[in-house]
N, C-alpha and C positions, 0 to 999 in steps of 0.2 A: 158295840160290835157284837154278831152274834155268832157264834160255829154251830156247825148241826153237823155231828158226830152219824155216821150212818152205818156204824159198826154195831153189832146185836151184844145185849146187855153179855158178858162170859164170856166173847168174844177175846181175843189177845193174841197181837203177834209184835214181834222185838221191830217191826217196821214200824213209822208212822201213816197217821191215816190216809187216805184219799188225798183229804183235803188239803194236806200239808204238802202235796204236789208241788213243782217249781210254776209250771201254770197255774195254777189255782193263788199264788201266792205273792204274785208280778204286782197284781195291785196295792198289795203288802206293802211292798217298798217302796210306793208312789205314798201311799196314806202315813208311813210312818216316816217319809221326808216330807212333808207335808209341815213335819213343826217348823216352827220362825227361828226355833235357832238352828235351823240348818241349811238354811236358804245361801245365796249365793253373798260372796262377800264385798263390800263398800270399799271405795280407797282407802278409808281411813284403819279399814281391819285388814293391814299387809301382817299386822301384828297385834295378837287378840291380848289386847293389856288387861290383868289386872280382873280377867273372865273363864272360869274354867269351863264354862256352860255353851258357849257360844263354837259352834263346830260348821265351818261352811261348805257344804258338801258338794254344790251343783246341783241340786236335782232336779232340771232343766232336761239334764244329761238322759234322765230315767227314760224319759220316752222313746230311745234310741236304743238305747242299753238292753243287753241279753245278760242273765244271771240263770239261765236254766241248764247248763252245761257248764263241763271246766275245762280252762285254756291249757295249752302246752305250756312248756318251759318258754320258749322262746318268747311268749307272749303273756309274761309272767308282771310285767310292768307298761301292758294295757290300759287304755281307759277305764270298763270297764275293774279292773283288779283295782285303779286308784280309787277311784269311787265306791267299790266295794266295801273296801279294806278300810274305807273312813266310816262307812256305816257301823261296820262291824265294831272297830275301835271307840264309836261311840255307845252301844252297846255293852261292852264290857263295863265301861265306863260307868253304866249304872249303876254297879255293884260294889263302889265307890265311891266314900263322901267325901265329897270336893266343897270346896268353900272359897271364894274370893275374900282378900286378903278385907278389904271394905264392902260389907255386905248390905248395899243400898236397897230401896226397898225395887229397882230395877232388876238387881240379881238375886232380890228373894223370887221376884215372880220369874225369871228364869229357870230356878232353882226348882219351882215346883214344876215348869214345861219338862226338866230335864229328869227330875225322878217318879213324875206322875205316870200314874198307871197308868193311862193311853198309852206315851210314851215306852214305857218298859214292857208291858204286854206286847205291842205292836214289834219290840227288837226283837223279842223272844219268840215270835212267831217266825218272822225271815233271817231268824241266825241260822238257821239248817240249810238253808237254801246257801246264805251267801259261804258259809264254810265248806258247802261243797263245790262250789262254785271256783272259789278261791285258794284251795288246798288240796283240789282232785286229785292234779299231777304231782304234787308230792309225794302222798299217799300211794300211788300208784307206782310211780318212781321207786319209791324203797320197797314196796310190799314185792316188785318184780325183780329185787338183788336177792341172787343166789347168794347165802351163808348160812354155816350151820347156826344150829342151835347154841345160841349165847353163853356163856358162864364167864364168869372174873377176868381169864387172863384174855378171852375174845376181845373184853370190851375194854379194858384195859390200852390193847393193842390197837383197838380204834380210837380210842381218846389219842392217844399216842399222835396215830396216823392224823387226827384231825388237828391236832397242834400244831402240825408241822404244815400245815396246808394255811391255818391261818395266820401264821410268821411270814409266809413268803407274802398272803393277800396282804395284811400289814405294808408289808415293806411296799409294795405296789402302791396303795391310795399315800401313803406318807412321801414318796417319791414324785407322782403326781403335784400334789399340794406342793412339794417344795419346787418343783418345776414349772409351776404354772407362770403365768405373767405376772397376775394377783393374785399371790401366795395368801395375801389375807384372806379374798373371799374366798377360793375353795377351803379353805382350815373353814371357815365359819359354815359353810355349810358342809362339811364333814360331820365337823360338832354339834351341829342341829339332830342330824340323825342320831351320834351317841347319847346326845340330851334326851332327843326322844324315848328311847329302849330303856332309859333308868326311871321314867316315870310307869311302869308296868310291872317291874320285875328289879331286885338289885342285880349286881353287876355277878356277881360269885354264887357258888350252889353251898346251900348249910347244912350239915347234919340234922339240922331243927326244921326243915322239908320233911324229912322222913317219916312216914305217920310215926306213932306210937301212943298206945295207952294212956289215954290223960292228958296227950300234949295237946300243942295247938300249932300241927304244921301251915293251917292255913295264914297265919297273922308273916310267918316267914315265907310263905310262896309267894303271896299276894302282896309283899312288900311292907304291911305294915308295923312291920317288927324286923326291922333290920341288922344286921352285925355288923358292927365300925371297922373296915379292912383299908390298909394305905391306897389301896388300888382308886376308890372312892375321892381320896385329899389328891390324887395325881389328875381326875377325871375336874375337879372341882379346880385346880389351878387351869386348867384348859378353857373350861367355863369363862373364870375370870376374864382370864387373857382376852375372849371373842366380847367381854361386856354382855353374857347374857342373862338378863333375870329369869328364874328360876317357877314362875308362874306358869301349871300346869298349861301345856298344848298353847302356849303363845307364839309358838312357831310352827303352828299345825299346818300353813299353808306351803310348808318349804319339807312335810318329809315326802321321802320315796317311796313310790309302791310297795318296794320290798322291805324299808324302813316297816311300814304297816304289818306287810307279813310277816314279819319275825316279831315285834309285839304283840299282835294277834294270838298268835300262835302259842306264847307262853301267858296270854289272858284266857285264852280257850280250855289249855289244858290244866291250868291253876284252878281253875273255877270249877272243873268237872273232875268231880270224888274217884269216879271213873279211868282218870288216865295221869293218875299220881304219880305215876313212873314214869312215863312220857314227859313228865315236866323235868322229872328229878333228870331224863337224859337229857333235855334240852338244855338245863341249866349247868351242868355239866360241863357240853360244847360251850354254851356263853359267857363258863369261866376262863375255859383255855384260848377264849375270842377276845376278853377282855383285855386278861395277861398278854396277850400278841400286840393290840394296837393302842390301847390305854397305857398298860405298863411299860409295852418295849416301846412306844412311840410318841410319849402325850408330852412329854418334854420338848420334843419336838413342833408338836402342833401349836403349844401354846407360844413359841417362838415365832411359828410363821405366822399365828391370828395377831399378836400383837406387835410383831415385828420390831421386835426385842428380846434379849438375854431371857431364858427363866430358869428355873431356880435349878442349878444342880442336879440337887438332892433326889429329883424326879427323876433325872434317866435314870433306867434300869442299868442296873453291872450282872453279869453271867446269865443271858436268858437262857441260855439250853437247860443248865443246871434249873433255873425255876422254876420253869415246864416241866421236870424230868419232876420235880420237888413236889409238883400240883400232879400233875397225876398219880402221885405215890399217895397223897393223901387225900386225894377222892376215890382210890383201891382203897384206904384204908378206913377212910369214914363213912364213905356210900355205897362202894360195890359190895364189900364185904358182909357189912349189916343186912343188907337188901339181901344178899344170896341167903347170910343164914335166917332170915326173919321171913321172908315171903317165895325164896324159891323160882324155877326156872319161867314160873308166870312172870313176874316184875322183872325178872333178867328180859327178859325178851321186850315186854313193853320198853323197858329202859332203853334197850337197843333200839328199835321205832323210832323213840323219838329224839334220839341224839345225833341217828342217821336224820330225819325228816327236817329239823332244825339245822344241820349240817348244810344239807340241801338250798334251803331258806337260805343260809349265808353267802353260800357261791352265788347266789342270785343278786341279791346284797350286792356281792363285792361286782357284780358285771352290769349294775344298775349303779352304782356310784361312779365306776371310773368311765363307766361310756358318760355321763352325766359334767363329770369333774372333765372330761376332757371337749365335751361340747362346749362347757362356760369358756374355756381357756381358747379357743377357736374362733370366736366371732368374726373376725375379718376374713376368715379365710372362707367362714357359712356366709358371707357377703357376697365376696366373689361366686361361690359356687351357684348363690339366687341369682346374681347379673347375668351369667353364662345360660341358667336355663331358661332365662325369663327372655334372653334377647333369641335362642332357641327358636322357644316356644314362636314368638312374635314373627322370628325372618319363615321359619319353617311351616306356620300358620298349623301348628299342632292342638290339637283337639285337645283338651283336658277338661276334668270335672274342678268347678271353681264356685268356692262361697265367697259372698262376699257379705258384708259389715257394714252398716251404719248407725257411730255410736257417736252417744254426745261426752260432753265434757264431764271427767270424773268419770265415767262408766268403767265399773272393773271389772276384771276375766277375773273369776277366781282360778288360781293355779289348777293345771291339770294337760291332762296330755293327750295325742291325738294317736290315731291307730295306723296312719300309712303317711308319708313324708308329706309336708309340702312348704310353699313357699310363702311369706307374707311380707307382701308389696302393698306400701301405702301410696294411695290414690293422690289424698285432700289432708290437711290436719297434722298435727301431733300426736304421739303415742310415746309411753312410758313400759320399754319389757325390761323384763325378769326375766334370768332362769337359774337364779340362785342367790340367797339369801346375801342382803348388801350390793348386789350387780346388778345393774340398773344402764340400760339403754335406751337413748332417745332415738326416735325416728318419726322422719320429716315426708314430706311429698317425695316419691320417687326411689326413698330407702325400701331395700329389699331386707331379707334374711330368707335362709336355709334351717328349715326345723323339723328336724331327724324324727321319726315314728316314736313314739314313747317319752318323750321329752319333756321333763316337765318344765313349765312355765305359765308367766302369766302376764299382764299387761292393764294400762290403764289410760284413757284419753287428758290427754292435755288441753285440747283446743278445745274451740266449740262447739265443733262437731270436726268426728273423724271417720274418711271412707275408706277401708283396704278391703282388697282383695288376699283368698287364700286358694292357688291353686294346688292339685294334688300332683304331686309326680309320683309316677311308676318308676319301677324299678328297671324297664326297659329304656324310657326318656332316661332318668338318673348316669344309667350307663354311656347311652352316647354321649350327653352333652354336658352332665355334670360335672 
C-alpha cells in the first residue's frame, strides 16, 4: 500500500492529514475486512472453539454501511455500531498475544493473517475513523455537562453517585433473568457479555495503573498482570454454573454492541499513553459496576444458569457498607495519589472518563434488558407478525421487502437490522437465535416480530430456504401492531 503525504516537509498541525479523511478511508475498511478470518461465519462457528484468531465480522455489510459520521444515543446499538465496534475490537486485539490452546499449523497460518503487518497497518489506519464514528456521542455527551472543575471530594461524590445508579441497574437485569421463562438462557447470555469485558480489562481498578517512576502500569491496565480479588472466584463460579470455556472470544458472536463499546473503550484508553486517566476513571466505574452485579448478584445468576443451589458463600452480606468501603479506598489509593502527583490536569481527565464510561453502561444496561426481554417474548413477537402480516395482505399495504434464497447450512452471522421488521418464511426450514442457547425453529408460514437493533442470527435447515423480510414503520407498527 502506498500513502502520499501532501503536507510540506516542517509542516505540523495536531490534526491528521487529508488523507486520513473519513472519505478517503471508506476503502480502508473494505481492504482491511478483506482478511479470511473476518469473513462471515459457517454453522459450525455459532462458537469459535479453541481459535482466538478467527473474528466474523460481516463485511458484506461494508457496502451499505456509513462510518463517516457519529450516531446518537438512541442509535447507539445500530448496525453499523455492531460491526464497527467488532472491527475495532479486533484491532485492539493486535496488541495482544493470543495463542490457541493447540497450535496447529492452521492456526499458525492464522496467527500470522492476524499479527501481519497488512493486517495491523490497515487497523491502525481506520481506528480514527471507526472511534470517532463510534464514541462521538459520548464525548459530546459529557464534554456538554455543566460541572465545575473536579478535585477529590467532586469525584468522590460522583463515584458515589454512580454506585448507586449501578445497584439499582443490577437489581433490574438480575430481576429480568430471574423472571424470564428461561431463566437459564437469559443468565447465559447475561454472562456472555460479563465473560466478554474480563477478557480486555480486569474486573477492579489498581493502584499499579498509576503511572510511576520505574513501574509498569501498563502489564496492570492491559490486564497482563493481574491482582487476585474474591470478586474474580464469584465471577468464575457464574462461569462454571453457564459450562462456559474460557477460550478467548468463543462467544464473540452473542456480544452486544454495547458489550463492544464498553471494552473498546477501556482497550482505547489503556493503549494510549495519552488518556491514562481516562482509563484510571473508567476503571474506577467498572469497579463499582462490578461490586453491584458480580458481587451483589452472581450468586444469583449462577443459580439461575444452572438451575441449582450455589454456594452460599458468594452472596454478598451489607452492600451499602462495601460500596461506602470501595469508594473510601479508591479516594484513598487513586484520587488522592493522582491529585497529589499530577494535579487538576489528571483530576479532570479522570472525570471524562468515569463520566464517558458511565455513559457506556446506561447503554449497556438499556441494550441488555430491551434484548433479555425480546428473548423472553417470542410468542407474543409471533402474534404481533400474524397481525401485521394479515394487515399488510387484507389492507394491500405497500411495504419495502427483502427477500432470501438460501440453501442448506447457510448462516446469518449474528447482527442486527436498523428499522423493525418482520420475517415470514415462504419454503424450508430455519434455525434463529437471538441469544446464546435459544434456538428457534421455523417452518413454511412461521412469522416473527424483530424489533430495530436486535441481535440475532439464523441458519437453514433444509435444502433450500425462501423468506421474506418486510420493513414496518412506525406508523404500520402503530395501527395494526
Amino acid at each position: 500500500m502506498t500513502l502520499i503525504l501532501k503536507t510540506k516537509p516542517g509542516d505540523y498541525s495536531a490534526e491528521l492529514p487529508g488523507e486520513f479523511s473519513a472519505g478517503e478511508l471508506s476503502d480502508y475498511l473494505s481492504a482491511y475486512c478483506a482478511n479470511p478470518l473476518f469473513r462471515s461465519a459457517r454453522f459450525e462457528e455459532l462458537e469459535i472453539d479453541d481459535d482466538p484468531y478467527r473474528r466474523p465480522v460481516r463485511p458484506e455489510d461494508l457496502s451499505f454501511l456509513r462510518f463517516d459520521r457519529p450516531f446518537g444515543r438512541a442509535d447507539a446499538s445500530q448496525l453499523s455500531a455492531l460491526i464497527g465496534h467488532r472491527m475495532l475490537l479486533n484491532i485492539h486485539d493486535t496488541a495482544k498475544p493470543m495463542y490457541a490452546a493447540n497450535m496447529t499449523p492452521e492456526r499458525w497460518a492464522e496467527h500470522r493473517l492476524f499479527y501481519g503487518e497488512r493486517n495491523r497497518v490497515l487497523g491502525e489506519l481506520v481506528r480514527p475513523l471507526l472511534e470517532e464514528h463510534l464514541f462521538g456521542f459520548v464525548r459530546e455527551t459529557v464534554a456538554e455537562q455543566e460541572r465545575p472543575e473536579p478535585d477529590v471530594a467532586s469525584l468522590r461524590s460522583l463515584l458515589t453517585d454512580v454506585a448507586e445508579r449501578r445497584g439499582v441497574a443490577a437489581e433490574e437485569v438480575v430481576g429480568l433473568v430471574a423472571g424470564a421463562k428461561a431463566a437459564d438462557e437469559a443468565a447465559k447470555m447475561t454472562a456472555v457479555q460479563l465473560l466478554a469485558g474480563t477478557l480486555n480489562a480486569p474486573l477492579r481498578v489498581s493502584p499499579l495503573m498509576i503511572p510511576a517512576p520505574g513501574g509498569n502500569a501498563l502489564a496492570a491496565m492491559t490486564g497482563t498482570r493481574r491482582e487476585a480479588h474474591p470478586i474474580d472466584d464469584v465471577l468464575g463460579a457464574v462461569l462454571d454454573a453457564c459450562g462456559f470455556g474460557l477460550e478467548p472470544h468463543r462467544y464473540y458472536q452473542y456480544y452486544l454492541p454495547s458489550t463492544l463499546a464498553a471494552m473498546n473503550y477501556l482497550s482505547g484508553t489503556a493503549r494510549d499513553p495519552g488518556r491514562v486517566f481516562e482509563f484510571l476513571g473508567a476503571m474506577c466505574v467498572r469497579t463499582l459496576d462490578s461490586l453491584a452485579l458480580i458481587g451483589g448478584h452472581g450468586a444469583r445468576l449462577a443459580e439461575l444458569a444452572a438451575s441449582s443451589s450455589a454456594d452460599a458463600a458468594l452472596a454478598r452480606t451489607a452492600p451499602e457498607a462495601e460500596t461506602a468501603a470501595t469508594v473510601e479506598a479508591i479516594t484513598r489509593t487513586v484520587l488522592d495519589p493522582l491529585a497529589h502527583r499530577f494535579g487538576p490536569v489528571a483530576l479532570a481527565a479522570f472525570d471524562r472518563g468515569a463520566r464517558e464510561y458511565a455513559l457506556l453502561l446506561d447503554v449497556h444496561h438499556d441494550d441488555l434488558t430491551v434484548q433479555l426481554r425480546w428473548i423472553d417474548s417470542a410468542e407474543a413477537y409471533r402474534a404481533k407478525a400474524e397481525r401485521l402480516q394479515a394487515a399488510i395482505d387484507e389492507h394491500h399495504i405497500p411495504v419495502a421487502l427483502d427477500t432470501f434464497v438460501e440453501s442448506w447450512e447457510e448462516c446469518s452471522t449474528t447482527h442486527v437490522h436498523d428499522d423493525d421488521r418482520l420475517l415470514v418464511i415462504e419454503s424450508g426450514e430455519m434455525e434463529f437465535w437471538n441469544c446464546f442457547s435459544g434456538m428457534h425453529k421455523f417452518r413454511a408460514g412461521d412469522k416473527l416480530f424483530i424489533p430495530k437493533h436486535r441481535l440475532h442470527g439464523s441458519v437453514v435447515l433444509s435444502g433450500e430456504c425462501v423468506y421474506h423480510q418486510p420493513v414496518i414503520t412506525a406508523e404500520l407498527d402503530q395501527r395494526h401492531g
